[in-house]
Structure formats: structure tokens, C-alpha cells
TIKEGU-310220 format. One line per field, with one value per atom (N, C-alpha, C): residue number from 1; residue in one letter; chain; atom name; y, z, x. Coordinates in steps of 0.2 Angstrom, whole numbers, plus 2048, in hexadecimal, padded with zeros to 3 digits. Layout:
num [NUM ...]
residuo [A ...]
cadena [A ...]
atomo [CA ...]
py [Y ...]
pz [Z ...]
px [X ...]
//
This chain:
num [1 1 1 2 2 2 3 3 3 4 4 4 5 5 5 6 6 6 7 7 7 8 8 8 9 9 9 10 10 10 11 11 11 12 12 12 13 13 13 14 14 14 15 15 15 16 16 16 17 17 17 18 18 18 19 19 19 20 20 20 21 21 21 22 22 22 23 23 23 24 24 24 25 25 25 26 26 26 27 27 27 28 28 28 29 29 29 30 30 30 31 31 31 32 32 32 33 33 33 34 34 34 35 35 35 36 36 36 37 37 37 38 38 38 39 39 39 40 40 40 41 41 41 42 42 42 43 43 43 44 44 44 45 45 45 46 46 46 47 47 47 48 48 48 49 49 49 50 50 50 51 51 51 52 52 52 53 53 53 54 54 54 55 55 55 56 56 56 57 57 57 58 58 58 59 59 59 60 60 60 61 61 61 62 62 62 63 63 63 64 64 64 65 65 65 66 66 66 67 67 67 68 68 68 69 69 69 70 70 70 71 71 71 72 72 72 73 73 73 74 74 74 75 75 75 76 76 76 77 77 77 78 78 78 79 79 79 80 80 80 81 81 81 82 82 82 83 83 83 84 84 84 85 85 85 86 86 86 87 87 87 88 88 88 89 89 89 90 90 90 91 91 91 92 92 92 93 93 93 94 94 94 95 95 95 96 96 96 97 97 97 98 98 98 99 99 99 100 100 100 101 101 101 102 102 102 103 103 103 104 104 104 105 105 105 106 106 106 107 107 107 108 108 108 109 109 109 110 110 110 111 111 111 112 112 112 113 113 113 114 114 114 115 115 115 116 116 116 117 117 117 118 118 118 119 119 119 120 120 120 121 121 121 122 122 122 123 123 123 124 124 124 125 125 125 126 126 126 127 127 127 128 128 128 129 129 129 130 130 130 131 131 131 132 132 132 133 133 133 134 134 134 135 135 135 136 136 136 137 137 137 138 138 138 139 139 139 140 140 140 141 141 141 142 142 142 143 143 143 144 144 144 145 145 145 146 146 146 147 147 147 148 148 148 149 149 149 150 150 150 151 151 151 152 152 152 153 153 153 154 154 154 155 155 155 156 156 156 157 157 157 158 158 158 159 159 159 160 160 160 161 161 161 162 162 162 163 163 163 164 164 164 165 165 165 166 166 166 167 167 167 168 168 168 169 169 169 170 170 170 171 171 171 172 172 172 173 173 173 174 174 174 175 175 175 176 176 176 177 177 177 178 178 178 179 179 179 180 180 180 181 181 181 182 182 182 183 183 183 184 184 184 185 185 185 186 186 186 187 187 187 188 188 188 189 189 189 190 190 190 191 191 191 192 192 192 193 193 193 194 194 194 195 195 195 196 196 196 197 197 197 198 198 198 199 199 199 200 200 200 201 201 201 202 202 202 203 203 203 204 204 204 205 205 205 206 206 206 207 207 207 208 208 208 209 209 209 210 210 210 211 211 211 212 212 212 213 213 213 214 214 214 215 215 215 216 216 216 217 217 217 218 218 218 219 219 219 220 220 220 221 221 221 222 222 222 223 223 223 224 224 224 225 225 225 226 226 226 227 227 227 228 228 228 229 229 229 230 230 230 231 231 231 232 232 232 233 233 233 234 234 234 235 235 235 236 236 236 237 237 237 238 238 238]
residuo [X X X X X X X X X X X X X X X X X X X X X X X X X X X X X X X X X X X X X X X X X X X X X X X X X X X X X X X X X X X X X X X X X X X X X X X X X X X X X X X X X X X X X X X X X X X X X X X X X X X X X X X X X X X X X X X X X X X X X X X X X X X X X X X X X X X X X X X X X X X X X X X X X X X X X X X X X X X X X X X X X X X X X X X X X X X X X X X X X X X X X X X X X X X X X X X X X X X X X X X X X X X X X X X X X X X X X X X X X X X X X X X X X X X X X X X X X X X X X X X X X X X X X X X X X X X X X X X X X X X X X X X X X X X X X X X X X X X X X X X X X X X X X X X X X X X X X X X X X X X X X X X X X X X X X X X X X X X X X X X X X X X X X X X X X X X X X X X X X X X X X X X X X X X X X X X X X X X X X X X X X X X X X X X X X X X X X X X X X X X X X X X X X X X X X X X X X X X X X X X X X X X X X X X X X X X X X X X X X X X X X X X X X X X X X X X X X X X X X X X X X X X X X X X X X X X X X X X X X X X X X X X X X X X X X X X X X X X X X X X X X X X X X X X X X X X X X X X X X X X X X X X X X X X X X X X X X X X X X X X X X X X X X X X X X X X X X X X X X X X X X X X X X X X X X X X X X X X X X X X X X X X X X X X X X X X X X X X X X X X X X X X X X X X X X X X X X X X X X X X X X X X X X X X X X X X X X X X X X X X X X X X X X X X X X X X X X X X X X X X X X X X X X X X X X X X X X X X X X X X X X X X X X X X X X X X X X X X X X X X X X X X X X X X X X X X X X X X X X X X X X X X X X X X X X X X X X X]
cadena [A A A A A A A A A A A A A A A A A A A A A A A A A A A A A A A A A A A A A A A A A A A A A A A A A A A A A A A A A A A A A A A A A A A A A A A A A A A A A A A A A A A A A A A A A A A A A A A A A A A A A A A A A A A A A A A A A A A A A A A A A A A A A A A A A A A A A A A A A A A A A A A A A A A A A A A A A A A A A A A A A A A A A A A A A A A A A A A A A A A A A A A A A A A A A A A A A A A A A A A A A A A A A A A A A A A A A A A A A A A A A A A A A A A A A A A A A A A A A A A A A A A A A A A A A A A A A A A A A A A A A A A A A A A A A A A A A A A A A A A A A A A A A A A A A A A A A A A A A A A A A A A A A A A A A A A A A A A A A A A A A A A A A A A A A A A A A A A A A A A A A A A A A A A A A A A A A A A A A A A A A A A A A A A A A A A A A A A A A A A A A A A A A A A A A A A A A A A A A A A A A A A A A A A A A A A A A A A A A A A A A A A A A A A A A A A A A A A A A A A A A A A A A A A A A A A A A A A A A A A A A A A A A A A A A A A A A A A A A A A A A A A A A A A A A A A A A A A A A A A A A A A A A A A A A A A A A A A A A A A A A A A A A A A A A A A A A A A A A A A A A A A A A A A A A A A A A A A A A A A A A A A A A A A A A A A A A A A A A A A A A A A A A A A A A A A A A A A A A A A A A A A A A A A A A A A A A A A A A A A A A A A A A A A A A A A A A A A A A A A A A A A A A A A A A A A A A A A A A A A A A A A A A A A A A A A A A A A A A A A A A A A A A A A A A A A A A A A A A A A A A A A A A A A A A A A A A A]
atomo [N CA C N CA C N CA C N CA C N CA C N CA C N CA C N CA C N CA C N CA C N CA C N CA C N CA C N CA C N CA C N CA C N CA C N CA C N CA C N CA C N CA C N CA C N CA C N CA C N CA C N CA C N CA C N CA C N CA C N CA C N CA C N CA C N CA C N CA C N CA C N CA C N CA C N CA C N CA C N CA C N CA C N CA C N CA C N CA C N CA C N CA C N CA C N CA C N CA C N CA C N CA C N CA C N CA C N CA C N CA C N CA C N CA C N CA C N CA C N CA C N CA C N CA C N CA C N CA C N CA C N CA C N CA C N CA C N CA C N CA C N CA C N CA C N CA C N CA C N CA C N CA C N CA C N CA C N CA C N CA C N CA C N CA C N CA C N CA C N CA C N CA C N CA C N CA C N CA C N CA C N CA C N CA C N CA C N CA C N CA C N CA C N CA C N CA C N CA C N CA C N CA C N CA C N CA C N CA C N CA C N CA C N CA C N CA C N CA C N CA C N CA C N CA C N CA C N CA C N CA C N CA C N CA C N CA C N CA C N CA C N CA C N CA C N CA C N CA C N CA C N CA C N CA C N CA C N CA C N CA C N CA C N CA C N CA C N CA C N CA C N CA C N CA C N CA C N CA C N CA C N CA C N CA C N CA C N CA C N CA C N CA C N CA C N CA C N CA C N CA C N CA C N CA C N CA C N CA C N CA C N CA C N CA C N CA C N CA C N CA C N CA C N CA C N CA C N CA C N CA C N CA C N CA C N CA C N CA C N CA C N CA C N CA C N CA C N CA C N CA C N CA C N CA C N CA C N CA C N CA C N CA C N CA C N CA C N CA C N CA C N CA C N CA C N CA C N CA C N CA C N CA C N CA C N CA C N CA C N CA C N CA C N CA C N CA C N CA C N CA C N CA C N CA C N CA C N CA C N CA C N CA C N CA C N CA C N CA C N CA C N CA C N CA C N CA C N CA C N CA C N CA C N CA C N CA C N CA C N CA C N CA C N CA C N CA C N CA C N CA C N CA C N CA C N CA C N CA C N CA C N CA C N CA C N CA C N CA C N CA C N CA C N CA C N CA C]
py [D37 D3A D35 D39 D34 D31 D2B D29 D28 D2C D2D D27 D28 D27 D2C D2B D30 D2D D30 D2D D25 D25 D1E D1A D17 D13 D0A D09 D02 CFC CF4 CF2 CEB CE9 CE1 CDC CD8 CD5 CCC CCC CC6 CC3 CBD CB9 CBF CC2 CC5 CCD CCF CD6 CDA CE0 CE5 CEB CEA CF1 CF5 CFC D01 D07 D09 D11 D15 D19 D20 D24 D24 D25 D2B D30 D32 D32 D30 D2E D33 D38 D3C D3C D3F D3B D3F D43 D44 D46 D43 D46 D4C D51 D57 D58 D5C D5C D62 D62 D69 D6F D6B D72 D75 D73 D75 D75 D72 D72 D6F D6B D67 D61 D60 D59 D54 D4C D48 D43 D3F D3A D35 D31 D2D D27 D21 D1E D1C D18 D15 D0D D0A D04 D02 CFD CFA CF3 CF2 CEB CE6 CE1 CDC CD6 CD4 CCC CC9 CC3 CBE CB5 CB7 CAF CAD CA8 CA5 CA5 CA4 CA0 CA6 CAC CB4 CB9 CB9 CBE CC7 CC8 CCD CD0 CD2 CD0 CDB CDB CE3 CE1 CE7 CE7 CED CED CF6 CF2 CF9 CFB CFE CFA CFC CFF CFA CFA CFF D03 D0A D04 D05 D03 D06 D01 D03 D02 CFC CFA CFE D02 D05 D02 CFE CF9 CF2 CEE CE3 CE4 CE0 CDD CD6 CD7 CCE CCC CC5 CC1 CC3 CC7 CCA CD0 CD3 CDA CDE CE7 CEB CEF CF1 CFA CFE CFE D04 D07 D06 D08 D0C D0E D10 D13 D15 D17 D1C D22 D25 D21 D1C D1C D21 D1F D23 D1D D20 D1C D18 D15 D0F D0A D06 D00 CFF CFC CFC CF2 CF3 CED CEC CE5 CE5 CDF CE0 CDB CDA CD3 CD3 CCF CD1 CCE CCC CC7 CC3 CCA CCC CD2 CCE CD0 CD2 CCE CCA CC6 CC9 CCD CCF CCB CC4 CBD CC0 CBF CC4 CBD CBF CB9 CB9 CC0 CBE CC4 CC4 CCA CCA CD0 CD2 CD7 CDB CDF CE2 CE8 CEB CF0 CF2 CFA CFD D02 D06 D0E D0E D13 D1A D1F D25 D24 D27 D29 D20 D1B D15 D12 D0F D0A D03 D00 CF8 CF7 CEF CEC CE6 CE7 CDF CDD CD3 CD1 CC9 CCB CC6 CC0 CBA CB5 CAC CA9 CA2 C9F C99 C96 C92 C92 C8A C90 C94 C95 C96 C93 C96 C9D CA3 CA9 CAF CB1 CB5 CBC CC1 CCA CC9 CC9 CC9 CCF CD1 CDC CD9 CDD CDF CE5 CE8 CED CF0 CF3 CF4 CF9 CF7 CFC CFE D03 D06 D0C D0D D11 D0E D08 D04 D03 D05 D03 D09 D09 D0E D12 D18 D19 D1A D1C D1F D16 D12 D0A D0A D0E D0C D05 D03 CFB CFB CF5 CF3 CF1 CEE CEC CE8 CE2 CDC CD7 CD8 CD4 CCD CCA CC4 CC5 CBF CBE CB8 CB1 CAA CAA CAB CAB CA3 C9F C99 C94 C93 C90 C88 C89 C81 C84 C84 C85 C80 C7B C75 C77 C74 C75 C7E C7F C85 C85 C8A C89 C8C C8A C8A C92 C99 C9F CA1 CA0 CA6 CAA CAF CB6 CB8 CB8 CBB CB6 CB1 CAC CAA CAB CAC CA6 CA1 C9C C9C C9E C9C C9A C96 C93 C9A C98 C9D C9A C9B C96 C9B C95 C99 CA0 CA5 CAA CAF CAF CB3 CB7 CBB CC1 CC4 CC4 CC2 CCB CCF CD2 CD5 CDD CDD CDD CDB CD9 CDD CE0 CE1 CDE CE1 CDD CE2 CDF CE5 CE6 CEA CEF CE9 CE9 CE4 CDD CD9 CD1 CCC CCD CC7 CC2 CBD CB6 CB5 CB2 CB0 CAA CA6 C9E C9C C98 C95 C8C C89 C82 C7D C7A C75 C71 C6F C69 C6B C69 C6B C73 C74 C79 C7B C7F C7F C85 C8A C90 C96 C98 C9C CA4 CA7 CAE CB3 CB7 CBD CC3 CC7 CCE CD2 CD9 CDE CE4 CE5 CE9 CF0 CF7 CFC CFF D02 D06 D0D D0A D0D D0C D06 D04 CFD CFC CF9 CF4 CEC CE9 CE5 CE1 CDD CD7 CD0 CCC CC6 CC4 CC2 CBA CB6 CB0 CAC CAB CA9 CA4 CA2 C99 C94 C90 C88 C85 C81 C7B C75 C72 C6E C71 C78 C79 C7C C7A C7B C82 C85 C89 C92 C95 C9C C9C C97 C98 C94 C92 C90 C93 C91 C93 C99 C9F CA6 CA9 CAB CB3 CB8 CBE CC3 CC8 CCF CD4 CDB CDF CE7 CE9 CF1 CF7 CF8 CFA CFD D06 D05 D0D D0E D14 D16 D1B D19 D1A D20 D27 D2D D30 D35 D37 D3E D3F D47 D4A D51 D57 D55 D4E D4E D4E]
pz [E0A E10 E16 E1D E21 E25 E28 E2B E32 E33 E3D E40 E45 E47 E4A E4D E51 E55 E5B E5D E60 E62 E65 E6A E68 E6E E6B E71 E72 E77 E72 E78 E78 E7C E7C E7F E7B E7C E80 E88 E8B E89 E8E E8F E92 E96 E9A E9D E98 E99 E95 E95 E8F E91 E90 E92 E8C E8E E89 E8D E84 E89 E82 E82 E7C E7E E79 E7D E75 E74 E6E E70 E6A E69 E65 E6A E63 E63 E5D E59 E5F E63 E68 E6D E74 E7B E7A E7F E80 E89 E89 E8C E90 E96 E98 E9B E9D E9C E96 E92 E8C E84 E85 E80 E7B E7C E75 E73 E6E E6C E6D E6F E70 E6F E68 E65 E68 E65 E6A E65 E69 E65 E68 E65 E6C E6D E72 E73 E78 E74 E7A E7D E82 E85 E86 E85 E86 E8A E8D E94 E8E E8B E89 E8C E90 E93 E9A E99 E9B EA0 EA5 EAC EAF EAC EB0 EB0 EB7 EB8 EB9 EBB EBD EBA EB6 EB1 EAF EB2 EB0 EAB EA6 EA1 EA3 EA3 EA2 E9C E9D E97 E9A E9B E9D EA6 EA8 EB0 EB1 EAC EAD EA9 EAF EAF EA6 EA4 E9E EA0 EA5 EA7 EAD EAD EB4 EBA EB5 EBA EB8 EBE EBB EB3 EB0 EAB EAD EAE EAB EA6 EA7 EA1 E9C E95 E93 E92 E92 E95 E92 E94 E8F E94 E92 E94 E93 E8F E8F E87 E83 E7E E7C E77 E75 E7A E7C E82 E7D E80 E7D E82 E7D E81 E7E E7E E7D E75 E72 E6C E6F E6A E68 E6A E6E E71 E77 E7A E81 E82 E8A E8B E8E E8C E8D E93 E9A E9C E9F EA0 EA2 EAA EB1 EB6 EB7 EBC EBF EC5 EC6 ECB ED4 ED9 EDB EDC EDA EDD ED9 ED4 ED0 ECC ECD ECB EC0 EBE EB7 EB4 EAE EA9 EA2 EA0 E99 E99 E98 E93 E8E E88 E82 E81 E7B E7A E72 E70 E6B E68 E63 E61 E5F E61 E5F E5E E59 E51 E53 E52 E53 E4E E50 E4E E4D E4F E4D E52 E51 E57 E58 E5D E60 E65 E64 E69 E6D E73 E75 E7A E77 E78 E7D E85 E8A E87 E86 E85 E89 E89 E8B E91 E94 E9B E9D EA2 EA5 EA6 EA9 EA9 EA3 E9F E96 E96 E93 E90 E8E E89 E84 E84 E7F E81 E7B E77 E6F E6F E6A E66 E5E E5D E56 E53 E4F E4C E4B E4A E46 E43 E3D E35 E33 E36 E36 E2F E2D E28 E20 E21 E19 E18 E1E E1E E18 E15 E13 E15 E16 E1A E14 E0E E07 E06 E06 E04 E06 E0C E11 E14 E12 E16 E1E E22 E29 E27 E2B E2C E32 E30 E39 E38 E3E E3E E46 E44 E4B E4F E53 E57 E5B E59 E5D E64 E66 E70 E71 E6E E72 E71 E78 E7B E78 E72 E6E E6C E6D E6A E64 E63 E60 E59 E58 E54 E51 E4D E4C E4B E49 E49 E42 E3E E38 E3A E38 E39 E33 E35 E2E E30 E2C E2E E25 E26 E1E E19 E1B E19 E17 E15 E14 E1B E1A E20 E1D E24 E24 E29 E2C E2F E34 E3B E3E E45 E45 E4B E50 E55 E5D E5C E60 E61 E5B E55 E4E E50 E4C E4A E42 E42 E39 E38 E31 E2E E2E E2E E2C E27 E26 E1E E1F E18 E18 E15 E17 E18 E18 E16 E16 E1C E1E E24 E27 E2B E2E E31 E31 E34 E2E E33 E32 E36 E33 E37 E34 E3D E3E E40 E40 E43 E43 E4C E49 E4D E47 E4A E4A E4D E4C E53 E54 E5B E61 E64 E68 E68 E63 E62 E5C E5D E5A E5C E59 E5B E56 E54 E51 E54 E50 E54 E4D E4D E48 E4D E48 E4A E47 E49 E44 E44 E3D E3E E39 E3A E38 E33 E2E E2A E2B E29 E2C E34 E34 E3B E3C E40 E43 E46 E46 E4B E4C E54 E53 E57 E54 E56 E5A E60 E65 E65 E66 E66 E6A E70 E77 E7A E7F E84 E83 E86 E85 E83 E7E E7A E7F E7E E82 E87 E8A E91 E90 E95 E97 E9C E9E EA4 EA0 EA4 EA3 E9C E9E E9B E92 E91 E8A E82 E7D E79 E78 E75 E75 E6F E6C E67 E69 E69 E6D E69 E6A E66 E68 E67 E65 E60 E61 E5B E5F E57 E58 E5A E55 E54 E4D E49 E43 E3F E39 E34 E34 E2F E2C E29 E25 E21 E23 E24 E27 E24 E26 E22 E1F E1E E20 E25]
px [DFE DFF E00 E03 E03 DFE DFD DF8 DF8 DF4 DF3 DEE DED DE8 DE5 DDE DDB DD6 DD4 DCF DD0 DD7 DD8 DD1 DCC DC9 DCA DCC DCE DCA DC8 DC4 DC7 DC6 DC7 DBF DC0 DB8 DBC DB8 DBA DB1 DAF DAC DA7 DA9 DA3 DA5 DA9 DAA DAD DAD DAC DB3 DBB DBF DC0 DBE DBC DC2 DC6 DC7 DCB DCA DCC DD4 DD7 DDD DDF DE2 DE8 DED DEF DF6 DFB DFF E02 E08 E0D E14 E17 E15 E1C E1C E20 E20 E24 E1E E21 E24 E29 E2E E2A E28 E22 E29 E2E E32 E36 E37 E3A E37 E2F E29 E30 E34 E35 E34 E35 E32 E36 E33 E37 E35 E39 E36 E35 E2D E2A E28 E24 E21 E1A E17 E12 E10 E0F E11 E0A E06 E01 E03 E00 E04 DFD DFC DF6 DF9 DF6 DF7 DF2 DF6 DF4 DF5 DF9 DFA DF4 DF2 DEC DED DF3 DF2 DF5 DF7 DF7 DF4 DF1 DEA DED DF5 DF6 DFE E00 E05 E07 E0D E0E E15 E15 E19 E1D E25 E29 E2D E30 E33 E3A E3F E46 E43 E3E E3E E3A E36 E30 E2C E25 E1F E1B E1A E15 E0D E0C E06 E05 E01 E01 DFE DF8 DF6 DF6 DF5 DF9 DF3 DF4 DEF DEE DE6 DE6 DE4 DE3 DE2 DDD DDF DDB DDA DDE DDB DE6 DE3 DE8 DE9 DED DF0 DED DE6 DE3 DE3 DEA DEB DF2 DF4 DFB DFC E02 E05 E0B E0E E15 E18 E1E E24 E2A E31 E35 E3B E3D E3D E47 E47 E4D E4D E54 E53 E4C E4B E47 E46 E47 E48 E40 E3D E35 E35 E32 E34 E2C E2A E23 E23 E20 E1F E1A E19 E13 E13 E0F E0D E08 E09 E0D E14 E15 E1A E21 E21 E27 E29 E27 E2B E2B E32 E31 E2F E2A E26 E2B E2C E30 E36 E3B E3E E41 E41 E42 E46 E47 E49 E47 E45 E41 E44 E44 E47 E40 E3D E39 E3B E35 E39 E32 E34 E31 E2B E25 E1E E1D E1F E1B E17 E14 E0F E10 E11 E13 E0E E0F E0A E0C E0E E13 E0D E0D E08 E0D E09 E0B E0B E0C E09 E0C E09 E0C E07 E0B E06 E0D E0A E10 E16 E18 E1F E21 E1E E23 E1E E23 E1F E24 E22 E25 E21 E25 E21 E23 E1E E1B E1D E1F E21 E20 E18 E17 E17 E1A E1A E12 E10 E07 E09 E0D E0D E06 E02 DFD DFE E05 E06 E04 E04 E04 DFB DF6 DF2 DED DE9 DE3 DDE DDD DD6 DD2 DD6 DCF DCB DCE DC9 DC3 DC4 DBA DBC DC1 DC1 DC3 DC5 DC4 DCA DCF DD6 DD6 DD7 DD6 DDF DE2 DE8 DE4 DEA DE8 DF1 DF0 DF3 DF2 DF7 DF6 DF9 DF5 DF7 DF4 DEF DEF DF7 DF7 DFE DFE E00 E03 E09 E0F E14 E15 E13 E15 E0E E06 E04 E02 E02 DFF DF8 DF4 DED DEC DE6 DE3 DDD DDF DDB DD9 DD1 DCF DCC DCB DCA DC6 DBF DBC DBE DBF DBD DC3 DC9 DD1 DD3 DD7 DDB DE1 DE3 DEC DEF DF4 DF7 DFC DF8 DFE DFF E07 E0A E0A E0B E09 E0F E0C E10 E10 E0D E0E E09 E09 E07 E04 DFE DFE DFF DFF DFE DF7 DF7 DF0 DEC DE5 DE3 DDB DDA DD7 DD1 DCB DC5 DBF DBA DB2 DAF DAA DA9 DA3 DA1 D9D D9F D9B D9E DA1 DA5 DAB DAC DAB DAC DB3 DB6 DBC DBC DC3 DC1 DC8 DCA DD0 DCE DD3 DD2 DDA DD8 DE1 DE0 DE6 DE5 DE3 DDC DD9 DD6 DD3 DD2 DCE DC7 DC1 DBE DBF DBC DBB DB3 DB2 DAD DAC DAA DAA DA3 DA2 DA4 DA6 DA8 DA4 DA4 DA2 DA7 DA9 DAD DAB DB1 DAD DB2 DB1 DB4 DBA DBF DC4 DC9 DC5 DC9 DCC DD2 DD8 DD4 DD2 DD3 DDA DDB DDD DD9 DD9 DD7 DDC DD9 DDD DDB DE1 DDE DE2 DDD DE0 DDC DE3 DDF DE1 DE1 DE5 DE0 DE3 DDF DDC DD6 DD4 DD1 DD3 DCF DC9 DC4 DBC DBC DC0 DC1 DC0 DC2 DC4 DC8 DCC DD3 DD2 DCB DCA DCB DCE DCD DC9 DCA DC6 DC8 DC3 DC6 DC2 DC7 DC7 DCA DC8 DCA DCC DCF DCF DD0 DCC DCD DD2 DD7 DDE DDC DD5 DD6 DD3 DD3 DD0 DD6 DD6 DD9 DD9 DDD DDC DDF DDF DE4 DE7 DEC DEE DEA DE7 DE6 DDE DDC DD4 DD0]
//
């Protein structure tokens, strides 16, 4: 059967504060004057680059971020866009000055995540798929992906997750893997960088783990792992 989500609530964990919000997400915009359907998909946007505190995303020049993001921080959660090509372009707010642009194909009833990322003038608008359809709600297990935003374009970093290391270079995007309900200890290291963190995670639910900050720095802008629930698995018709 196919797999939904329900109950969207999404958080991101900074240093010293907690953004919380519950959103549904459903497979189609309806048209209020002709109650028809119109294929959709949904798309959240995260600001990971360190040195921008106010950072809005569209999508072919319609706002996705309704308000700037900073460092750290989301949209809130899936959003309906409208499906096929869209061109993703990311600005420094208010100045308009644009940070990155892209271009995407997005496919009816799926879910994406384009993730800000870079410093210095160099920045990119990450677009991951989140094949949430391959994942299982019958296991009782927990599903954690990552995401390397600290800004080394050159080394990669060394990430484990439940005890599993694997090599992921700046800007990647791992798969989601499957894992048991409770704390998980995560950890990435590599040059200039030394950072670990337990989680607790919950049966039948989405993380994504964020891995952000520049190597070396003592500031705001330090190494950090950070996270969101995507959401909670389910199976139609249960």
C-alpha cells in the first residue's frame, strides 16, 4: 500500500532554541473555483549556510519562504508547490542580492527538501528527493538521513550514525537508513572538525540530521549537529 505521511510536525534543534510547527500535507491543490485537482508535490526549504541570517527561497520568482530564514531554521514544513520544471533561486533578504540558482523537476505526490548551504560568497540550493515511499511503517523502526552543510568543499567528513561510518563530502546527502527507536549516537570528524551528539528517536518516524558550521570556528557559527522530524510513517487504510 502506499505510504503517506500524517501529522507533519517538524523541529529543528539550534544551540539555544526550539522551532516547532504541525503542518498536512495532502497529494493535491484544490482549485476553490472549479474543486479540481491539481497535481502537486511538497517541498521544505532549510538556510544552512553560516554567514546568512536572512535568506528567502522562490520557486520561478513566487516566494516559498514567506518569511527570511535564518541560520538554522525552515519554512515550517512541506509546502504544496506546483509540479515539473521550477527554477529554485535563493536571496540574501533584504538586500535581494541572489545567493544561489537551480533548476529541479518535481513529480506529483512526492516530497523534496532544498537545503541553502555555503559561506564566503560561494552557495548552492541543495534539492533532495525524500523517497519516503521505499521506506516501512510495519518494522516499528525509526529512519535517520544526514546532510553535510559544514563548508569544506575540499575534505569530506567521516559520519556515523548507530554506530555505521561513512565518508560524506561537502554538500551530499545520505540515504535514509534504518535504525532502532531510541538514542542514537551520531558523530562527524575530519579536518577541523570534532563533533558528537545523542538523539532520541521514535518509532515510525523521519529524521533528518543536519550537519552544519565551519571548521575551526569557536563562534555561533561552530560546528553543530542538528536535526528534524520529517514526519511519521503510515500505511493507507490503517
Amino acid at each position: 500500500m502506499k505510504k503517506v505521511f500524517l501529522s507533519f510536525r517538524t523541529s529543528i534543534i539550534a544551540a539555544s532554541a526550539l522551532f516547532a510547527a504541525a503542518v498536512l500535507f495532502t497529494s493535491c491543490m484544490k482549485n476553490k473555483d472549479d474543486n479540481m485537482n491539481i497535481p502537486a508535490a511538497g517541498l521544505m526549504a532549510l538556510n544552512l549556510a553560516p554567514d546568512q541570517q536572512s535568506v528567502v527561497v522562490t520557486l520561478n520568482g513566487n516566494l516559498l519562504t514567506q518569511t527570511p530564514l535564518a541560520f538554522g531554521s525552515y519554512n515550517g514544513g512541506y509546502q504544496n508547490i506546483y509540479t515539473g520544471e521550477r527554477a529554485i533561486e535563493s536571496y540574501d533578504y533584504p538586500s535581494s542580492s541572489p545567493l544561489a540558482t537551480t533548476s529541479y523537476k518535481f513529480d506529483e505526490d512526492k516530497y523534496y527538501s532544498v537545503f541553502v548551504v555555503g559561506t564566503s560568497g560561494k552557495y548552492r540550493n541543495v534539492v533532495s528527493f525524500d523517497n519516503f515511499d521505499s521506506l516501512s511503517s510495519i518494522s516499528g523502526k525509526a529512519y535517520i538521513r544526514y546532510i553535510n552543510a559544514i563548508t569544506d568543499s575540499v575534505n569530506a567528513q567521516n559520519v556515523t550514525v548507530a554506530g555505521v561510518t561513512k565518508a560524506a563530502p561537502y554538500a551530499s546527502v545520505s540515504q535514509f537508513v534504518e535504525v532502532n527507536p531510541g538514542e542514537v549516537n551520531i558523530a562527524v570528524n575530519g579536518a577541523g572538525v570534532d563533533a558528537t551528539r545523542a538523539i532520541t528517536v521514535e518509532a515510525k518516524k523521519v529524521y533528518t540530521v543536519l550537519l552544519t558550521g565551519v571548521p575551526g570556528a569557536t563562534d555561533a557559527t561552530r560546528v553543530q549537529i542538528r536535526f528534524i522530524s520529517n514526519g511519521t510513517l503510515t500505511d493507507e487504510g490503517k
